[in-house]
N, C-alpha and C positions, 0 to 999 in steps of 0.2 A: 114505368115512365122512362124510357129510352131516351129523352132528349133534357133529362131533369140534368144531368152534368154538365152537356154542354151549353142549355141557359145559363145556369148559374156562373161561368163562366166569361158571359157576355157583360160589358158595362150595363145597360140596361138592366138586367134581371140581377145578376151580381150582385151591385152595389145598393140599389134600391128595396130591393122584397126580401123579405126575411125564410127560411126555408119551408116554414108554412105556408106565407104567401105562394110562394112558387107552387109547391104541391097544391095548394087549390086553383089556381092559374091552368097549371099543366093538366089538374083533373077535369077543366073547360072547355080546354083546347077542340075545337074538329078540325078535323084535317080536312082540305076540301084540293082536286088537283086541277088545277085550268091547263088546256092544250094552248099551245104556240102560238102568239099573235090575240088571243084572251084579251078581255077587255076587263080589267076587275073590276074597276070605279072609272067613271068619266068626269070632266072638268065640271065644276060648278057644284056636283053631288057630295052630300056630306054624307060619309063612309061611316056604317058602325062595328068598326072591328078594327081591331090590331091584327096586322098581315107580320107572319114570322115568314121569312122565304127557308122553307127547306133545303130543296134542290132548284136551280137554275138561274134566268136572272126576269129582273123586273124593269120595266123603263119609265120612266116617269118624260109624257108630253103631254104640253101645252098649246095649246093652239092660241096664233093671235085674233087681232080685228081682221085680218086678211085672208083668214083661213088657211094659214102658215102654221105646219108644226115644227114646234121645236122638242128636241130631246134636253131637258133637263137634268137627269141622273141615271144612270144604272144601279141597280143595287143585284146585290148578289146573297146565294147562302149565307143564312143565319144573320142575315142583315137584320134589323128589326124596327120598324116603323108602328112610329103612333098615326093611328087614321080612324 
């Protein structure tokens, strides 16, 4: 479990899950890689998965009534979102 240290670590996984939890979490995990410009989930669709960002960054847009996007956040490494 190469990434058991640096969850534990994080407020998320840290403060909340106990080190059992964690080890059955991290024994779940799949690692899956999206190339640049990826789309992982679109507006409206309800996600089933917690996204851990490994390596790179992630953007979170919204589109309006107008069909305007906007960029709402970047997240980066080891960021971690409920989704």
């Amino acid at each position: 479990m190469p990434y058991f240290s640096v969850l534990k670590q994080t407020v998320f996984f840290g403060n909340i899950f106990s080190d059992d939890e964690r080890s059955f979490i991290l024994d779940n995990l799949q690692q899956i890689n999206y190339s640049a410009d990826s789309i992982v989930f679109s507006q409206g669709e309800i996600p089933s998965y917690l996204y851990i960002i490994i390596d790179g960054t992630v953007e979170l847009i919204q589109s309006d009534v107008q069909g305007k996007f906007n960029s709402l956040q970047k997240m980066s490494t080891f960021v971690c979102g409920l989704t």
